[in-house]
C-alpha positions as CSV (number, residue, x, y, z in Angstrom):
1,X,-19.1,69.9,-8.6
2,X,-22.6,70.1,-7.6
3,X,-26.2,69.0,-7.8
4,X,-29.4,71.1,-7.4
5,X,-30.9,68.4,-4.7
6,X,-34.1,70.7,-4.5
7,X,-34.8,70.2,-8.5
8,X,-34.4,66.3,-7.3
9,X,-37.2,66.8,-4.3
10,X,-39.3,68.8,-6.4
11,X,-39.4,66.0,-9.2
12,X,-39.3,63.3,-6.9
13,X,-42.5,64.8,-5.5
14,X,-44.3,65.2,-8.5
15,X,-43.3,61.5,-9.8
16,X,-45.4,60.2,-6.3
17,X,-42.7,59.3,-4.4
18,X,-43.5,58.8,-0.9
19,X,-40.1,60.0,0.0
20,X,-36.4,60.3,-0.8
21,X,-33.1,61.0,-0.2
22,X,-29.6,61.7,-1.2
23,X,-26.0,61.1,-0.5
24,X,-23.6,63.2,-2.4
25,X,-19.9,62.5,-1.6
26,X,-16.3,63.9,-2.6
27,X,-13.5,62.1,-2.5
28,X,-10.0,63.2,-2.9
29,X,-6.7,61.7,-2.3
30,X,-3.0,61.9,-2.7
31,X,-0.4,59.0,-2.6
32,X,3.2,58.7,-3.4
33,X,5.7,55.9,-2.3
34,X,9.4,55.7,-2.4
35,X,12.0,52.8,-3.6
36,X,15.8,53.0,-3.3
37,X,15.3,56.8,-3.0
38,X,13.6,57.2,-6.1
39,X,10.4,57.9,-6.6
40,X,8.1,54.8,-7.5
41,X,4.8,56.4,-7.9
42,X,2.7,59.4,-7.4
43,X,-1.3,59.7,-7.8
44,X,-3.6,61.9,-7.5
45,X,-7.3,61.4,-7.5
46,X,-10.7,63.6,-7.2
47,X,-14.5,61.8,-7.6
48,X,-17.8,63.3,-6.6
49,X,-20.4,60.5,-6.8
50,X,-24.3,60.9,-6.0
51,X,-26.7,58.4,-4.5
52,X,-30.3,58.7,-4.7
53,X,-33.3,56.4,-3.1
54,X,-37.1,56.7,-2.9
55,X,-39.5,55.0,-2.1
56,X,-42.8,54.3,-5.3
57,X,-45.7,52.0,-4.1
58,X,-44.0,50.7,-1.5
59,X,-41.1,50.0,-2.8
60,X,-36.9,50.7,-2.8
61,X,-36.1,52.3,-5.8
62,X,-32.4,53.0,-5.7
63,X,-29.6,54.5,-8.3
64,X,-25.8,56.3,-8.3
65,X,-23.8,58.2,-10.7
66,X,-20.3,60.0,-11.0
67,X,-22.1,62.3,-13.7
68,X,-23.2,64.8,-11.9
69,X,-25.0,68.1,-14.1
70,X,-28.1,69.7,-14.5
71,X,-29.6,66.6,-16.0
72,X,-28.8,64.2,-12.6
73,X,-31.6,65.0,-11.2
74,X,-34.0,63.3,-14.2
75,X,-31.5,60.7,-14.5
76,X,-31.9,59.2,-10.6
77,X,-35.6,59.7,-10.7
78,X,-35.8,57.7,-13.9
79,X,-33.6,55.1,-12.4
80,X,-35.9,55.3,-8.7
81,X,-38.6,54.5,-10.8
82,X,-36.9,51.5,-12.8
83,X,-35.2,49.8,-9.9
84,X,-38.3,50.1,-7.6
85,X,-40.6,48.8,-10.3
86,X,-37.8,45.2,-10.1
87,X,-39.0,44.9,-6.7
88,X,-40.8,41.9,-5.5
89,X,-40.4,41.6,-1.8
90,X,-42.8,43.5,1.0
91,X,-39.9,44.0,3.4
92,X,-40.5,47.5,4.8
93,X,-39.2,50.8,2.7
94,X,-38.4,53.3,5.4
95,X,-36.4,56.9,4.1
96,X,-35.7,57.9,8.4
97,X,-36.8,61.4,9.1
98,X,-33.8,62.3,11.3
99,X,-33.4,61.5,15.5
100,X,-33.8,63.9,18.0
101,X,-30.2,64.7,18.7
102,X,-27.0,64.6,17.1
103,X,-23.3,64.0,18.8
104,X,-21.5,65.7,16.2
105,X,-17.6,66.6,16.3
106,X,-15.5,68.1,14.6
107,X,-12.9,65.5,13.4
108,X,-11.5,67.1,10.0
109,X,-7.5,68.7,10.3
110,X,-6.9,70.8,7.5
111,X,-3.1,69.9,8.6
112,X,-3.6,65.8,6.7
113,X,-3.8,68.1,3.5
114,X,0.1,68.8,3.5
115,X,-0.2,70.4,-0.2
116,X,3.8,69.8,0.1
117,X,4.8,66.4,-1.4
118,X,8.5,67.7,-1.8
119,X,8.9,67.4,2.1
120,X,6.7,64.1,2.2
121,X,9.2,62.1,-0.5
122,X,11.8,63.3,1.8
123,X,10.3,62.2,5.1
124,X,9.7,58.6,3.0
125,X,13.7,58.4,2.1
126,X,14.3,58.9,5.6
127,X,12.5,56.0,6.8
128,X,13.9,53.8,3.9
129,X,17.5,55.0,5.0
130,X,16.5,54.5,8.6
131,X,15.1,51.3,7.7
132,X,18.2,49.7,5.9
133,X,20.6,51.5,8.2
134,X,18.5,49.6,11.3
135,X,20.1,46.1,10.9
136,X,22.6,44.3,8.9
137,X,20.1,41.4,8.0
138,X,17.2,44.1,6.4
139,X,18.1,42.8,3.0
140,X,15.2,45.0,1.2
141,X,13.0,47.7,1.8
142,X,10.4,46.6,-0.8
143,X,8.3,50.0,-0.3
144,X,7.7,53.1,1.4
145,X,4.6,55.5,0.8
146,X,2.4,57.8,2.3
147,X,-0.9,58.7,2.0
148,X,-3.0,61.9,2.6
149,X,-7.3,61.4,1.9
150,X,-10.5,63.9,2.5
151,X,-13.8,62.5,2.5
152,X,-17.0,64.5,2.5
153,X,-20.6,63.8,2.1
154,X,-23.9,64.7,2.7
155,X,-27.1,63.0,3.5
156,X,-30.2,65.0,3.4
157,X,-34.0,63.6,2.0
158,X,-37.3,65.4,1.7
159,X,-38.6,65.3,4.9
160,X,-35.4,68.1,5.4
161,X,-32.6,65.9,7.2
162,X,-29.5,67.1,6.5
163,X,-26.5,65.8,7.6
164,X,-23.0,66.5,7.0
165,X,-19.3,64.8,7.4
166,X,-15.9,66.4,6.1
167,X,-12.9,63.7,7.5
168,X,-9.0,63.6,6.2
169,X,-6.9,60.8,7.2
170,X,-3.0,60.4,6.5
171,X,-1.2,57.4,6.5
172,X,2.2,56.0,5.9
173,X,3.1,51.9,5.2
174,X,6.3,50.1,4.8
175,X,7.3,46.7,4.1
176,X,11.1,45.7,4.6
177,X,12.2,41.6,4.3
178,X,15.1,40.4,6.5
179,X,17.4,37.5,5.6
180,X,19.6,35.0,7.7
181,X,21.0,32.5,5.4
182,X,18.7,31.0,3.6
183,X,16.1,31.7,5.0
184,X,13.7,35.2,4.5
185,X,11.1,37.0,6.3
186,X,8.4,40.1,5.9
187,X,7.6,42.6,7.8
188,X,5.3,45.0,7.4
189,X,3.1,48.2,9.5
190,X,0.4,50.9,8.6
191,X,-0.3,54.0,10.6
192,X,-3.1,56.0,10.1
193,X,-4.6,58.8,12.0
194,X,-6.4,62.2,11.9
195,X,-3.8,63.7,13.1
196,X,-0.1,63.9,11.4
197,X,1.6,64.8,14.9
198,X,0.7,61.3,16.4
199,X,3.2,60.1,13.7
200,X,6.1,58.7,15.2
201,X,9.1,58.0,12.3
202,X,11.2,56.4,14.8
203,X,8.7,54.0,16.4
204,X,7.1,53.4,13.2
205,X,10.8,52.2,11.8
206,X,11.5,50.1,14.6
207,X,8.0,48.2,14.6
208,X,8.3,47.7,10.5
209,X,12.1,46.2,10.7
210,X,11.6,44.6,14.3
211,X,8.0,43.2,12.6
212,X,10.7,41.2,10.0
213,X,13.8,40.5,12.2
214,X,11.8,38.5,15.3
215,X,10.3,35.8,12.7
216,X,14.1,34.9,11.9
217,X,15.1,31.4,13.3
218,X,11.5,30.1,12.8
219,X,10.5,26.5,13.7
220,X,7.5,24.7,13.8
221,X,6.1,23.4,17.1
222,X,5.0,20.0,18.2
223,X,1.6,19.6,17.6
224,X,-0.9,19.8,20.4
225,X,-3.3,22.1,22.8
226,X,-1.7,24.8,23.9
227,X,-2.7,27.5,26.7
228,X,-2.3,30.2,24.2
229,X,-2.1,34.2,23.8
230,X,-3.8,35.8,21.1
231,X,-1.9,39.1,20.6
232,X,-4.1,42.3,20.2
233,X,-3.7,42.1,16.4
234,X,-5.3,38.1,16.1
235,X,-7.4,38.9,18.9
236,X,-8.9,41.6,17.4
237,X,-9.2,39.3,13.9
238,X,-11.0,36.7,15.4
239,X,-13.2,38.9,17.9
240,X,-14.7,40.8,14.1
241,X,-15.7,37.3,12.6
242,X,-17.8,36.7,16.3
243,X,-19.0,39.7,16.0
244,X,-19.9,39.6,12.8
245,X,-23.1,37.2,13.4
246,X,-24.5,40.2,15.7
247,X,-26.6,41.4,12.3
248,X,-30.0,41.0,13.3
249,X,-31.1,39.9,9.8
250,X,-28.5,36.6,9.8
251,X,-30.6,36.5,13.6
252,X,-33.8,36.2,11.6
253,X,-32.9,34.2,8.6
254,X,-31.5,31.5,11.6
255,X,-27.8,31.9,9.9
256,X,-25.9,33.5,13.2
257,X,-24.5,32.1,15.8
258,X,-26.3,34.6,18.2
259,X,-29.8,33.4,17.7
260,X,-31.9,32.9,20.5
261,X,-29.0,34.5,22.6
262,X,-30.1,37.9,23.3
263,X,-29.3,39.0,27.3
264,X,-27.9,35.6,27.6
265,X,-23.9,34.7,27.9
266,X,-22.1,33.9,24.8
267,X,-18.4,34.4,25.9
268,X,-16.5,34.2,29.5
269,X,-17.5,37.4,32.1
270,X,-13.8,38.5,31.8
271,X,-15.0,39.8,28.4
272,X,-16.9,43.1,27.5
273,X,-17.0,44.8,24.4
274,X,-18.4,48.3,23.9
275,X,-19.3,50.0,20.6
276,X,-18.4,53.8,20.7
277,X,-18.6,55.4,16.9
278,X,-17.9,58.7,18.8
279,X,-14.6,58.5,19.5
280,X,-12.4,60.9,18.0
281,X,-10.4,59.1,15.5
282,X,-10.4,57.6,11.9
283,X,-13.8,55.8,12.4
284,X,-15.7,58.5,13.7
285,X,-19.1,58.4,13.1
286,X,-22.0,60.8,14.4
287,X,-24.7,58.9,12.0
288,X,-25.2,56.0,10.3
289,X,-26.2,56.2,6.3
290,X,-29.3,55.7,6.8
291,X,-28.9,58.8,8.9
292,X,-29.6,57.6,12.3
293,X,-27.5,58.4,15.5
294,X,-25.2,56.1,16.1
295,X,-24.3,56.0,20.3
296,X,-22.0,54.8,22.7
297,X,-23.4,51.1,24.0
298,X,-22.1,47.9,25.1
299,X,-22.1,44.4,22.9
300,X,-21.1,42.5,25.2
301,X,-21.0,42.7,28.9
302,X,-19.1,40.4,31.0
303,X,-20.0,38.0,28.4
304,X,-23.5,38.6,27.9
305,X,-25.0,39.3,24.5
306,X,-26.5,42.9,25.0
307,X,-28.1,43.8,21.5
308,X,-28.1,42.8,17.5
309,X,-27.1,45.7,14.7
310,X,-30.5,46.9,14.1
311,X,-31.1,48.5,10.8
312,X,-34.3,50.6,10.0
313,X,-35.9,47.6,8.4
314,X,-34.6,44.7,10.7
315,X,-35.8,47.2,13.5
316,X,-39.5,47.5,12.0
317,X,-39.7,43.4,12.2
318,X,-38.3,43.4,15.7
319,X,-40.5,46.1,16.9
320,X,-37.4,47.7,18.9
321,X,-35.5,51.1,17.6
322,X,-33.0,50.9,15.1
323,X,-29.2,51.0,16.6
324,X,-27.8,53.4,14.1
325,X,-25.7,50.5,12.2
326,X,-27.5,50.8,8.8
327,X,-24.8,50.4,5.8
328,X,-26.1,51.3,1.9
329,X,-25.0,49.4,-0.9
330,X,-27.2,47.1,-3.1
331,X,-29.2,46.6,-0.2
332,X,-28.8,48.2,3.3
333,X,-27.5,46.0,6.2
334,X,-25.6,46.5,9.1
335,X,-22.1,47.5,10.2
336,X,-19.8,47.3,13.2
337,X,-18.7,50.8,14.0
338,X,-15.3,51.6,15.8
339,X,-15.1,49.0,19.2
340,X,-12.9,48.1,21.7
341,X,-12.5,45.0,24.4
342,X,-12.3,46.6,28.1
343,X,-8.8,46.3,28.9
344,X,-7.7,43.7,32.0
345,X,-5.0,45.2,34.8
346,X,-2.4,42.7,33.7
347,X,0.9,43.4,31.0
348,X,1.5,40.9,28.0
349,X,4.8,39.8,30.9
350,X,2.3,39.4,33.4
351,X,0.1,36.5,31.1
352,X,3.1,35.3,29.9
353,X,4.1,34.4,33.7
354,X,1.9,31.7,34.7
355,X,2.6,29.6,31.6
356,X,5.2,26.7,31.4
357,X,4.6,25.9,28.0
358,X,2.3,27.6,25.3
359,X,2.1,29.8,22.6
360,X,1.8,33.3,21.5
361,X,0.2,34.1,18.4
362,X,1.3,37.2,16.4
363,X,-0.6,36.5,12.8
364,X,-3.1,34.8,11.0
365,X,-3.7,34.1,7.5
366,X,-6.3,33.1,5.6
367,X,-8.9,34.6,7.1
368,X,-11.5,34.7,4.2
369,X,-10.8,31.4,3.7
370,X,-10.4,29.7,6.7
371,X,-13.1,31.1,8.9
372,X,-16.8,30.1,8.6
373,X,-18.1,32.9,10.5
374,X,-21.7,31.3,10.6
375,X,-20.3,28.0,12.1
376,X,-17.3,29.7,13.9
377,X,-14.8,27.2,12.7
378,X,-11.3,28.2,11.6
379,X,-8.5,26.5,10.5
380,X,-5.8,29.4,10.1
381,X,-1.7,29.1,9.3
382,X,-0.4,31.5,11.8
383,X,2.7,32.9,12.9
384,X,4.0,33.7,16.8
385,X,6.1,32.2,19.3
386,X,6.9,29.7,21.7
387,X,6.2,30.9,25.7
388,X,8.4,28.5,27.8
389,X,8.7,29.0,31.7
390,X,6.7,32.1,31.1
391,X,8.6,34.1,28.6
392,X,8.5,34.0,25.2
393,X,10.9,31.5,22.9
394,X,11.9,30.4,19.6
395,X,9.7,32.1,17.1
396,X,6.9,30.1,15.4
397,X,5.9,29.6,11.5
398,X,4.0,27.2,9.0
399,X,2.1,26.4,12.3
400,X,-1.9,26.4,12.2
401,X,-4.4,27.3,14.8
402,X,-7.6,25.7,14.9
403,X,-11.3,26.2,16.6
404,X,-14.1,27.5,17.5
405,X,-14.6,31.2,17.9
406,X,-17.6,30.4,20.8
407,X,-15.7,27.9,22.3
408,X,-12.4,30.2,22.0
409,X,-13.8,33.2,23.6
410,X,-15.7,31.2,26.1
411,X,-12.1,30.1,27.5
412,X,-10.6,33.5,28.3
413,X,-8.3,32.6,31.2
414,X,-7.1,36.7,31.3
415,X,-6.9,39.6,29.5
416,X,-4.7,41.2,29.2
417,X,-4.0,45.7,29.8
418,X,-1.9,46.2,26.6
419,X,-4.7,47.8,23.6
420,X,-3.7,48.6,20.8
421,X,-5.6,50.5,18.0
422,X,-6.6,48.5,15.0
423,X,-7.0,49.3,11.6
424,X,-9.8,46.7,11.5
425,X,-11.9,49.2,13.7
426,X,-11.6,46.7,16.5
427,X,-9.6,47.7,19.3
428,X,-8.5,44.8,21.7
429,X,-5.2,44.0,24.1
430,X,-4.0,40.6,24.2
431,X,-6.3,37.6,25.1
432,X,-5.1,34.5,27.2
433,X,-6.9,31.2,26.2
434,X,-6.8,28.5,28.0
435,X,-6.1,26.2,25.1
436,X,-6.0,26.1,21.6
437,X,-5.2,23.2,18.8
438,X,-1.8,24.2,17.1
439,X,-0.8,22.0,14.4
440,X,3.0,21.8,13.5
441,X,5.2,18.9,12.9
């Protein structure tokens, strides 16, 4: 399904725009999941949307639609014209003619596209056999499924950018709950990737069941400051709510935590965190969608704040070059592109070591509700374990962690050398904290 985007240019011309652009994109995935052998569901779904912008008088004029015909292009200039004349504020309207180079790779593998569910539903009853067969206390597997997605789209406007991305990404999940008497517990793991051979069935089995089994024999803890170890999974959470206050708009409206703290230190020196949106993997991105380069660069450098997420409009305020974070929706503002904390030289056993008492965090909950991101308070229930003369214990639950996230990642004591990818975009190992407030009995 496709537009004629030079009918749109030509119209969009003749109606006084000062400039546009489009982004047409195609979506496609495929998605089954298995439960006691059987089939439980199988979808299949195709959308082509298409997003047009210009700028009238000065103004954003922006509109989308999954109708997509001969008429599209009247329809979006109409709706330009609408939404732009709504307009009241004299923030800048920028439509970016393109940067002077372009890291582009190519990251789609026609292989994701297996076209062969028959063999996927059998790989899926597999893993639930494997699963149920892996301990006597698995007492469901509540689901199994896979998932195989293409995403393509184009950006191109009428000072002749163009700009093209073609991705597919397959992924499998599982969720199993173990019992001991009375008491029950969930695991639960996702992989995703670009590539299908990184798929491990055995690994991923023993992660989902071992994910469920380890929380058995839960207590709660004595409640107190702990030295504490985030595991890469929380540390990674709470690292993308800081993070999250690097939007240089929040900087200017005074509502980040980072104001006023630009080349000055915001965490401990053991910490660095570097942006790189061209790395080969599910995140990769050549180009932001406002159609800048996006680049490799550091955030935070032995714990000194090295930049904000500059759009093209917070960029124009600053008077500095936009950082190739721009996000559309309603309104553009920035994003966090793939990251990752620069690992330390010491193993999860060799944090553990030096503590005599302390705690090891494997979850948190309640992160939408429980973390003020602007204030960097949290109050989180959490799930982990007991580290007693430097190993880990009796595993922890109904337990809550509570803090600051400046004060928390200016008390990194290590960190640690075991990364792990996260699906949050964020990759980090595990973080030693001097001490944290755990609340349990």
């Amino acid at each position: 399904m496709k537009m004629n985007e030079n009918i749109f240019f030509v119209l969009a011309k003749e109606n006084g725009f000062e400039a546009a652009d489009l982004i047409f994109e195609h979506s496609y995935s495929l998605s089954c999941s298995v439960f006691h052998k059987e089939v439980d569901s199988l979808t299949e779904s195709d959308s082509y949307s298409v997003v047009g912008r210009g700028i009238v008088n000065g103004k954003f004029g922006l509109v989308s639609t999954e109708k997509i015909d001969k008429d599209t292009p009247e329809f979006l200039i109409k709706g330009i014209k609408e939404t732009a004349g709504l307009i009241e504020t004299n923030d800048p309207s920028i439509i970016f003619k393109g940067s002077e180079k372009y890291h582009k790779k190519n990251v789609f593998n026609k292989e994701v596209l297996s076209g062969d569910l028959t063999k996927q539903i059998e790989v899926l009853r597999l893993i639930e056999e494997k699963l149920r067969a892996y301990d006597k206390r698995i007492d469901e597997v509540a689901v199994v499924g896979y998932d195989e997605t293409l995403s393509e789209s184009t950006l191109s406007n009428s000072y002749g950018l163009k700009l093209k991305d073609k991705t597919a990404t397959v992924s499998y999940y599982a969720e199993v709950t173990a019992k001991q008497g009375e008491e029950i517990q969930t695991g639960f793991k996702v992989f995703a990737s670009i590539d299908p051979k990184e798929f491990d069935l055995e690994k991923f089995v023993k992660d989902v069941a071992e994910d469920a089994l380890r929380k058995l024999g839960s207590v709660q803890c004595e409640s107190k400051k702990y030295p504490t170890v985030l595991s890469p999974r929380t540390s990674s959470q709470l690292l993308k709510a800081y993070l999250s206050n690097l939007d240089a708009e929040e900087v200017e409206k005074k509502s980040s935590l980072f104001v006023g703290k630009l080349h000055q230190q915001i965490a401990s020196k053991k910490l660095t965190v570097i942006e790189d949106p061209l790395k080969k993997n599910i995140f990769f991105e050549y180009h932001d969608e406002e159609g800048v380069a996006t680049y490799k660069k550091f955030l935070i450098k032995k714990g000194i704040l090295e930049t904000y997420l500059y759009t093209l409009e917070t960029a124009k305020k600053a008077g500095v070059e936009p950082t190739g974070n721009g996000a559309r929706g309603a309104r553009t503002g920035s994003t966090l592109h793939y990251s990752y904390v620069k690992p330390g030289k010491k193993s999860l056993d060799e944090l553990l070591a030096p503590i005599q008492e302390g705690v090891y965090i494997t979850n948190l909950e309640g992160l939408h509700a429980g973390m003020n991101t602007r204030s960097g308070n949290f109050s989180l229930q959490a799930q982990g374990f007991m580290i007693r003369n430097g190993k880990l214990a009796e595993p922890l639950s109904l337990i809550t962690v509570a803090g600051n996230l400046v004060e928390v990642f200016s008390s990194i004591k290590e960190i640690g050398s075991d990364s792990e990818f996260q699906l949050n975009g964020l990759e980090s190992p595990s973080i030693y904290i001097k001490k944290l407030a755990i609340s349990g009995k």
